[in-house]
C-alpha positions as CSV (number, residue, x, y, z in Angstrom):
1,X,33.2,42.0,29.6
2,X,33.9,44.1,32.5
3,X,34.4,41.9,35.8
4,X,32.3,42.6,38.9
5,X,34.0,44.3,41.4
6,X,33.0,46.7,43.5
7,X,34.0,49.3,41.5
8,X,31.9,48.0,38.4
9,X,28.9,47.8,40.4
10,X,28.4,50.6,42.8
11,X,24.9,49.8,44.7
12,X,27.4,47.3,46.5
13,X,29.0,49.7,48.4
14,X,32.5,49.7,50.1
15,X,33.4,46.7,52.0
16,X,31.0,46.8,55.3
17,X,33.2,46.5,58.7
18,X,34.0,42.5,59.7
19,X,32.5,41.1,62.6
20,X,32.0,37.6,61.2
21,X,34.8,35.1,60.5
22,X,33.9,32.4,57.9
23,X,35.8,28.3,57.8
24,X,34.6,26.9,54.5
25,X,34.3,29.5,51.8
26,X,32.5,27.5,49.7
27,X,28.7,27.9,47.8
28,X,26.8,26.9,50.3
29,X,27.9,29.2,52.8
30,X,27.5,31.8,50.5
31,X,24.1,30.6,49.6
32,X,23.5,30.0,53.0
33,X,25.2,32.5,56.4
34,X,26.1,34.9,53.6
35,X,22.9,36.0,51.9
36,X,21.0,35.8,55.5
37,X,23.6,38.3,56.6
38,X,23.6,40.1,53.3
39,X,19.7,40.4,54.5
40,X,19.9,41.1,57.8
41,X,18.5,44.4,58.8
42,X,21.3,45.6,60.2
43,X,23.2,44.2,57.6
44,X,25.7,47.5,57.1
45,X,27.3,46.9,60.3
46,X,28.4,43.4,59.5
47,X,30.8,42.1,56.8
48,X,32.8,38.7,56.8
49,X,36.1,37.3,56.4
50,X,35.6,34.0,54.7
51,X,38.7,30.9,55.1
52,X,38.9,28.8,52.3
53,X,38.9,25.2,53.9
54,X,41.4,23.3,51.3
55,X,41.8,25.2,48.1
56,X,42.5,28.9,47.9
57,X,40.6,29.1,44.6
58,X,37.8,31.0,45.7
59,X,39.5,32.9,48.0
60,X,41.3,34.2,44.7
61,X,38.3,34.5,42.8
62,X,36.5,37.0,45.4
63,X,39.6,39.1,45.6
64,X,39.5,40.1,42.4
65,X,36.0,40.4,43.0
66,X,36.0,42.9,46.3
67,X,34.1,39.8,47.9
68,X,31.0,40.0,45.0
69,X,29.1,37.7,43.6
70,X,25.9,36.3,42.1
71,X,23.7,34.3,43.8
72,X,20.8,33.2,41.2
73,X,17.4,32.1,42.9
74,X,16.7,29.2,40.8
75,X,12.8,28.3,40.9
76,X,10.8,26.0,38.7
77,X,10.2,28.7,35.9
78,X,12.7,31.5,36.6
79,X,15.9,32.8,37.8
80,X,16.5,35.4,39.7
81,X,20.2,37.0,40.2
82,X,21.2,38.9,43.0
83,X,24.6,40.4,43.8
84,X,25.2,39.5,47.6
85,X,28.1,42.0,49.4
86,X,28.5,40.7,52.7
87,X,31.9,39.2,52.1
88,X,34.5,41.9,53.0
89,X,37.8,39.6,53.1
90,X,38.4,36.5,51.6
91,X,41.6,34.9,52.4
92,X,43.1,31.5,51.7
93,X,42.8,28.9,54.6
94,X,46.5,28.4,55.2
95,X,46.7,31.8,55.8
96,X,47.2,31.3,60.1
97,X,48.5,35.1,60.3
98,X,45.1,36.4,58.7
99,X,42.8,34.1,60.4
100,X,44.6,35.0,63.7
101,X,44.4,38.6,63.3
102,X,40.4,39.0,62.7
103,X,39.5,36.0,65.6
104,X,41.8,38.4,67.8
105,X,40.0,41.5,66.8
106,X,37.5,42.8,69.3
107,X,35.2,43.9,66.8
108,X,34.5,40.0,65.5
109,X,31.8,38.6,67.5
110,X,31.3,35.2,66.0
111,X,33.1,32.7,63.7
112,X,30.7,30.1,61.5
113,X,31.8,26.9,60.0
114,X,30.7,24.9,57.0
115,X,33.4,22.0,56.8
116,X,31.1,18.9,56.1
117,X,31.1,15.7,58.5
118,X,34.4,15.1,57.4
119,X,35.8,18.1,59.0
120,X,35.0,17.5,62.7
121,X,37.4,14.1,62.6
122,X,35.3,12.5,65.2
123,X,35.9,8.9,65.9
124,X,33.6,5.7,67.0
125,X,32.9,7.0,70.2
126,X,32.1,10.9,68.9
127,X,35.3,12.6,70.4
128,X,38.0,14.1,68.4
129,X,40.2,11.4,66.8
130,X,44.0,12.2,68.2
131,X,45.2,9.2,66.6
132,X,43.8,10.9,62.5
133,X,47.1,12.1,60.5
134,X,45.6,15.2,60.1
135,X,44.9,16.1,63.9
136,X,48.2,14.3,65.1
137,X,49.8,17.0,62.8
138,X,47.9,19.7,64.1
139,X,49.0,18.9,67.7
140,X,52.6,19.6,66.9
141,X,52.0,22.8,65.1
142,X,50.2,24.0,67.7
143,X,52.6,23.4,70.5
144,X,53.3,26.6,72.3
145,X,56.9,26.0,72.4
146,X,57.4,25.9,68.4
147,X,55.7,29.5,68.3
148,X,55.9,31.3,64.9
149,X,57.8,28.6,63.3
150,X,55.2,26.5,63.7
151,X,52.9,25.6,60.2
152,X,49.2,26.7,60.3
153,X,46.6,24.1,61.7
154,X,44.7,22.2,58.9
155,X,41.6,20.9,60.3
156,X,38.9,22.6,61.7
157,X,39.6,22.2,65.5
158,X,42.9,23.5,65.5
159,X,42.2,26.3,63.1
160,X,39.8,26.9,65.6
161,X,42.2,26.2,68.7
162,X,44.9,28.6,66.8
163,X,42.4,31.6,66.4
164,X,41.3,31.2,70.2
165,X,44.1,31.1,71.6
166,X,45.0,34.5,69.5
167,X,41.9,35.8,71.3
168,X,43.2,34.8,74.4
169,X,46.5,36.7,73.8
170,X,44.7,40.2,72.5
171,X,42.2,40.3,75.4
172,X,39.4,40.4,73.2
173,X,37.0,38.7,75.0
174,X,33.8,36.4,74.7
175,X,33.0,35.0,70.7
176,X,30.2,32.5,69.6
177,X,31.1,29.7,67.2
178,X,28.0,28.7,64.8
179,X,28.6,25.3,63.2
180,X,26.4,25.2,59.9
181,X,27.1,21.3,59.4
182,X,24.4,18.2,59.2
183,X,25.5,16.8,62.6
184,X,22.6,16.3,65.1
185,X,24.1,18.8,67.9
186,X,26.2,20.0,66.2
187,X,27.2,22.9,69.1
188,X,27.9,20.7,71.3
189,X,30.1,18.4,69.0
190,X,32.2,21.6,68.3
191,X,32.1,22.3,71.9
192,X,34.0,18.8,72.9
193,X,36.7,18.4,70.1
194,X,37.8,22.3,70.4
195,X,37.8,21.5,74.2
196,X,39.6,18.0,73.6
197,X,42.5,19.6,70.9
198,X,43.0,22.5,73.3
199,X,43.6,20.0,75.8
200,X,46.1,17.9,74.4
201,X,47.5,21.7,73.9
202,X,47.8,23.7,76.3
203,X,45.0,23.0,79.5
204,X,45.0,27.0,80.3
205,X,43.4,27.5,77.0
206,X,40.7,25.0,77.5
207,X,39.6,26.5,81.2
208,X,39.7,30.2,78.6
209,X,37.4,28.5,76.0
210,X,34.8,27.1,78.5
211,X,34.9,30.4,80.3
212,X,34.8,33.0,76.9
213,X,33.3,30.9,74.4
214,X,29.7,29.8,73.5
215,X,28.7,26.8,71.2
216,X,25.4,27.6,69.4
217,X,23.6,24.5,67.4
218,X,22.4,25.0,64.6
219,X,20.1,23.5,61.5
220,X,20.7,24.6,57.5
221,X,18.8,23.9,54.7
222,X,19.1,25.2,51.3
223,X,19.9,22.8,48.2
224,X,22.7,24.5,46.4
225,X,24.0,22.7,43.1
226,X,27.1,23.1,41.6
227,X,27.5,26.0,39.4
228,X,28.1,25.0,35.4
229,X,29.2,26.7,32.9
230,X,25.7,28.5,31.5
231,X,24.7,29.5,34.7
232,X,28.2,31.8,34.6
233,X,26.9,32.9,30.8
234,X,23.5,33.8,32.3
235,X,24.9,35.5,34.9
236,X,26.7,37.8,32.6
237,X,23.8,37.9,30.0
238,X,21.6,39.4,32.8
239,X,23.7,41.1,35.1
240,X,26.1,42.7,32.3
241,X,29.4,41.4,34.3
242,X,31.7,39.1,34.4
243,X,31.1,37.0,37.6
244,X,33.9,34.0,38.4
245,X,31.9,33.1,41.6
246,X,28.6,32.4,40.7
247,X,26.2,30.4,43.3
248,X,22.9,28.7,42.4
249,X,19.8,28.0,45.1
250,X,16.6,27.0,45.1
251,X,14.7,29.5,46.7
252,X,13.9,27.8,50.1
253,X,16.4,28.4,52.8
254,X,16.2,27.7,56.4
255,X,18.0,28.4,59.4
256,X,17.6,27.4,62.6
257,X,19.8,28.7,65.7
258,X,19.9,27.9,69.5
259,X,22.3,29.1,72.6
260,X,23.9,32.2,73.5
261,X,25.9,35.4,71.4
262,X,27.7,37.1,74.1
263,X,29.2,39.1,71.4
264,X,26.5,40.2,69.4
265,X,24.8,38.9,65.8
266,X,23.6,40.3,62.8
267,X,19.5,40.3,63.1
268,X,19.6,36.8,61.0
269,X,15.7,36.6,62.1
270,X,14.8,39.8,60.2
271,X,16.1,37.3,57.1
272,X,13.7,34.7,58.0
273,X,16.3,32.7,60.5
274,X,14.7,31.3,64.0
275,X,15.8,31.6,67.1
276,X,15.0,28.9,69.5
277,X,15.8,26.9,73.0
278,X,16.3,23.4,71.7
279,X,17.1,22.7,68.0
280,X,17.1,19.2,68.2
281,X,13.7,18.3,67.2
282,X,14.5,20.3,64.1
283,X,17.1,18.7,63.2
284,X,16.0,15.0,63.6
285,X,13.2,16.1,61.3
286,X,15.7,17.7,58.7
287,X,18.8,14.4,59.0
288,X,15.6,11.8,58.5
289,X,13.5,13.0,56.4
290,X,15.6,15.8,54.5
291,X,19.0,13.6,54.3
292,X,18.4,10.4,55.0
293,X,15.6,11.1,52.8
294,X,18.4,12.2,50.3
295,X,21.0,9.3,51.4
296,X,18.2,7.0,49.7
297,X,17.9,8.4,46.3
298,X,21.5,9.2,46.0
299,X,22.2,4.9,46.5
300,X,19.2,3.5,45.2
301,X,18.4,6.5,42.2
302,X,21.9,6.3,40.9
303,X,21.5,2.3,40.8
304,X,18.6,2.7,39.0
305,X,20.3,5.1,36.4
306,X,19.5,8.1,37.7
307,X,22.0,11.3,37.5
308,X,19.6,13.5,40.1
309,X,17.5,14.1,42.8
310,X,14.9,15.2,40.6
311,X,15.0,12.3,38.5
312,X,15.3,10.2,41.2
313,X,12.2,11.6,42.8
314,X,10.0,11.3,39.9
315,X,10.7,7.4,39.3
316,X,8.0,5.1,41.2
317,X,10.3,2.9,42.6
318,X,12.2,5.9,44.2
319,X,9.2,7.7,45.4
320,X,7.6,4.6,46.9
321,X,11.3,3.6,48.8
322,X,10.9,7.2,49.7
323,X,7.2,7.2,51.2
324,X,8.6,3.9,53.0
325,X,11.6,5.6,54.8
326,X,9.8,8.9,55.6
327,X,6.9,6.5,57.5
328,X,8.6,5.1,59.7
329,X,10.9,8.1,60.6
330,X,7.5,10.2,60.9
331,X,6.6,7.8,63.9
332,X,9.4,8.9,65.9
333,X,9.6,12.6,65.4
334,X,8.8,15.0,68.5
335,X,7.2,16.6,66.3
336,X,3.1,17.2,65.5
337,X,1.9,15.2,63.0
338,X,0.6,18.1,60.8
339,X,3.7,19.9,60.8
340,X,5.5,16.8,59.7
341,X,3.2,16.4,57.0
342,X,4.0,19.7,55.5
343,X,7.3,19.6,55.5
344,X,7.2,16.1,54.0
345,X,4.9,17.9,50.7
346,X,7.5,21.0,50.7
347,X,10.5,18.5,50.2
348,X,8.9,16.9,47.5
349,X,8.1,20.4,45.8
350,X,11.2,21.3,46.2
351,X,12.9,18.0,45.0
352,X,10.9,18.2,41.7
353,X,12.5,21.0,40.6
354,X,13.2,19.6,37.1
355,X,15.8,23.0,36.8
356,X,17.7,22.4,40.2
357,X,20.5,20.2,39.1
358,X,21.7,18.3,42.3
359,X,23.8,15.6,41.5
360,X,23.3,12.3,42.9
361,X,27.1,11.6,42.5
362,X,27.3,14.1,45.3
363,X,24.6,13.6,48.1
364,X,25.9,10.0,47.8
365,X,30.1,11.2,49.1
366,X,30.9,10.7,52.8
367,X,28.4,8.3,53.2
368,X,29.9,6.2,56.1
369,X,29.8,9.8,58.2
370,X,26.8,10.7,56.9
371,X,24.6,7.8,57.8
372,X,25.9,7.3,61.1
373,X,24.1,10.9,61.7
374,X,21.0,10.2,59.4
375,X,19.6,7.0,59.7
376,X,21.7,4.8,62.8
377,X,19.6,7.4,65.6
378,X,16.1,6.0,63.9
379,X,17.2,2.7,64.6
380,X,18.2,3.4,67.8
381,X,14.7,5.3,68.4
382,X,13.1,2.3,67.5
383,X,15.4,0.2,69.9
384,X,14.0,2.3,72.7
385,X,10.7,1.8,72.5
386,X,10.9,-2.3,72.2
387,X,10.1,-2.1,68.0
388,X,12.7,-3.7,65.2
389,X,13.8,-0.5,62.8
390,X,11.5,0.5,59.8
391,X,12.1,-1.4,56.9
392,X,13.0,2.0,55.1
393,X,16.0,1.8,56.9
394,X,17.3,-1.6,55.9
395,X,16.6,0.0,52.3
396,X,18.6,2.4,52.7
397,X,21.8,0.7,54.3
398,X,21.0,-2.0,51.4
399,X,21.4,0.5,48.7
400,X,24.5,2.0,50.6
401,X,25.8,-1.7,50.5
402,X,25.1,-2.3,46.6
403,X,26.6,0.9,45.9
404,X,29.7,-0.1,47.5
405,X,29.6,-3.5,45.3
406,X,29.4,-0.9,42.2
407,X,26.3,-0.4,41.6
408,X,25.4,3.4,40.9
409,X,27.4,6.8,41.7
410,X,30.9,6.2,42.1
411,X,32.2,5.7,45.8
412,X,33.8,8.6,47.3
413,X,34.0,7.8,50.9
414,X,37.2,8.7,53.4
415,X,37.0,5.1,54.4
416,X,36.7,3.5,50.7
417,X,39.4,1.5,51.1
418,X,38.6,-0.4,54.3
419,X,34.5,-0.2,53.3
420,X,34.9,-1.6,50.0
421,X,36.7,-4.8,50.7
422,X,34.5,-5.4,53.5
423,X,31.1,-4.7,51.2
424,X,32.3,-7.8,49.0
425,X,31.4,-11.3,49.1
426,X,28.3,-13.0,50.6
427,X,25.8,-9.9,51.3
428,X,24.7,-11.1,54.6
429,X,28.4,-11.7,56.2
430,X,29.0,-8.5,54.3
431,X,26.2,-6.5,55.7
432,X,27.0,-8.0,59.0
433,X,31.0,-6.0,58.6
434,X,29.2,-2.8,57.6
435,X,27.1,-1.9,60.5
436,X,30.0,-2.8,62.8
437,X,32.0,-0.5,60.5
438,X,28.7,2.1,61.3
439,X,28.9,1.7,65.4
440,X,30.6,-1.6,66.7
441,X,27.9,-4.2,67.8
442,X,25.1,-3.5,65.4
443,X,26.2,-6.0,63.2
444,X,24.7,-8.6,65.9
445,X,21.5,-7.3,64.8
446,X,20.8,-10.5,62.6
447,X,17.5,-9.5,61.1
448,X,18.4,-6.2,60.1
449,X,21.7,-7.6,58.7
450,X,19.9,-10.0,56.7
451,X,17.2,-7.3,55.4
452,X,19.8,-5.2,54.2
453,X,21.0,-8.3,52.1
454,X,18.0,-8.7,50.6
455,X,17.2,-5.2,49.0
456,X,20.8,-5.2,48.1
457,X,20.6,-8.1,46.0
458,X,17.0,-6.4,44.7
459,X,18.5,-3.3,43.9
460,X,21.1,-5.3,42.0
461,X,19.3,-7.0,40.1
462,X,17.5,-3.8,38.9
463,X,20.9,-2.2,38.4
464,X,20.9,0.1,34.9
């Protein structure tokens, strides 16, 4: 079978000119930033150079690809492939002289990120955490007076430090940074810990950053699964290629953007994308109802036996825990009513897609980051105006908590090893350790402390 490449499939076209730099070259960004750029009007004038953010696999698959690959629209009765182009580089993430060379090229107007929760490294307080391995490290390599020798940065704020600071040098002028991440804010929180690793840096480069460089907030949404092996066999079936880089979708996507491109963008809104002044009532909507919404079935689902969100969704117990949560976040949203109300009957269309195979085992990773961001800022909404928090969020702490006793989807958490110890024992002590673990000081919240107890030893004793 002959492999798609550009060559193989012409209607591609040669590699368009790069004006977009990519962090996090994985399926969802090319679900996601690439096919909205692939569908921009203007889309000719703007190709990306996608990072790889740990493993240069897919880098290597795209090369040998021209950048290529399939993105099938899965819907309830029908795929739909598409060959996407917008990719023009693809380069592994360690690769600092690449990744400096297109950030310092004055035809790149804006670099995205998809690097998960993980990859921001904030600590309790939400700055950067100096103290992580992973950042300490980074400080050295960037230290002006190791120059070439140094090693290329490895998280995202100092890849991002290293390629500004290239910038700087070349004279290339203003950029945007669009953060593509579930983190209410999310501008802004890329803002402070490029501004806080710069600092510990070099100081001149942080007055250049807050002078040349704008933060735009974002909110993405677009369920991508991961790809199996028959969806690479369709692929070839329909397409009549060899494709190593397959994505799957559902066929909703959103994107939501707000702040300032000093540089330029590809028309994203032609592709359906918003422009608008404040994201943030957007993205409470999509971290409550979408994800915590998610965090829910992924703990309490995969107790129950479940293997997906579809599954999940379709059990009574789950759709009722559901209906429960997505109340009492409804009462806090600045958002209309109506509008709320439709966007809580598209997620369960979409969630029933009995062919969209997302895996509880993965919604349910990270979930001391993710929870902090998804369900803590409903409690505190409820704090503010005099009321105790829903009882959908006790449920869904509790189901964290069993799941971290072993019930369910295996834990894969970067704080497993001081979360799991803690989650042992008496539930209400250990309950108590987890939300101080969340923010310190909410485990003095007795009654919530002791709710979470109680549908943990429910959900227990529904286990399998």
């Amino acid at each position: 079978m002959t492999r798609l490449c550009r060559e193989s499939w012409p209607a591609a076209g040669p590699p368009r000119p790069v004006r977009a730099v990519h962090l996090g070259l994985g399926a969802f960004h090319r679900s996601h930033q690439a096919w909205y750029t692939e569908h921009a009007a203007d889309r000719d004038s703007w190709g990306i150079a996608g990072f790889t953010g740990r493993s240069p696999g897919t880098a290597s698959l795209l090369q040998a690809q021209g950048g290529l690959y399939t993105l099938v629209e899965r819907g309830p009765a029908r795929d739909r492939p598409e060959v996407v182009g917008s990719i023009s580089a693809a380069h592994d993430g360690d690769d600092a002289s690449a990744w400096a060379g297109w950030i310092s090229d004055p035809s790149v107007a804006l670099v995205t990120l998809t690097v998960t929760e993980a990859g921001y490294h904030l600590d309790g307080a939400g700055h950067l955490d100096l103290g992580h391995p992973e950042v300490a490290a980074d400080l050295l390599r960037l230290r002006p007076d190791l120059g070439a020798a140094a090693r290329p940065a490895r998280t995202m704020p100092g890849r991002l430090a290293a390629g500004l600071a290239a910038r700087r040098r070349s004279g290339a002028g203003p950029i945007t940074v669009v953060p593509c991440d579930n983190l209410m804010g999310n501008g802004a929180v890329t803002r402070n810990v490029v501004l806080e690793i710069c600092e510990a840096v070099d100081p001149s480069l942080t007055r250049w950053v807050e002078a040349n460089v704008s933060f735009v907030s974002t909110v993405v949404d677009r369920i991508t699964p991961t790809t199996l092996a028959g969806d690479l066999a369709l692929v070839e079936r329909t397409i009549g290629r060899e494709d190593r880089a397959v994505v799957v979708a559902e066929p909703f996507s959103e994107w939501v953007l707000a702040g300032e491109f000093p540089a330029g963008r590809p028309d994203w809104v032609s592709a359906g994308a918003r422009l608008v002044s404040d994201v943030a009532p957007f993205a409470e909507r999509k971290l409550g109802l979408l994800n915590g919404g998610h965090s829910l079935l992924a703990y309490a689902g995969s107790a129950l036996g479940h293997s997906t969100v579809a599954g999940a969704v379709a059990d009574p117990r789950c759709r009722a825990w559901l209906d429960e949560w997505w109340d009492g976040v409804a009462r806090v949203l600045p958002l209309p009513d109506d509008e709320v109300a439709r966007y809580r009957l598209a997620l369960i269309e979409r969630w029933t897609n009995p062919r969209i195979g997302h895996a509880l085992s993965v919604v349910a990773r990270d979930g001391s980051l993710k929870l902090v961001q998804r369900v803590l800022p409903v409690i505190h909404r409820y704090r503010a105006i005099g009321q105790p928090p829903p009882p959908g969020a006790a449920r869904i702490l509790g189901a964290w908590l069993a799941h971290l006793r072993g019930s369910g989807a295996a834990v894969g958490d970067p704080r497993a090893a001081e979360l799991v110890p803690l989650a042992a024992g008496e539930r209400s002590a250990a309950a108590r350790a987890l939300l101080d673990a969340l923010e310190p000081g909410l485990g003095a919240d007795r009654d919530l402390a002791r709710e979470i107890a109680v549908t943990c030893r429910e959900l227990e004793g529904m286990d399998g």
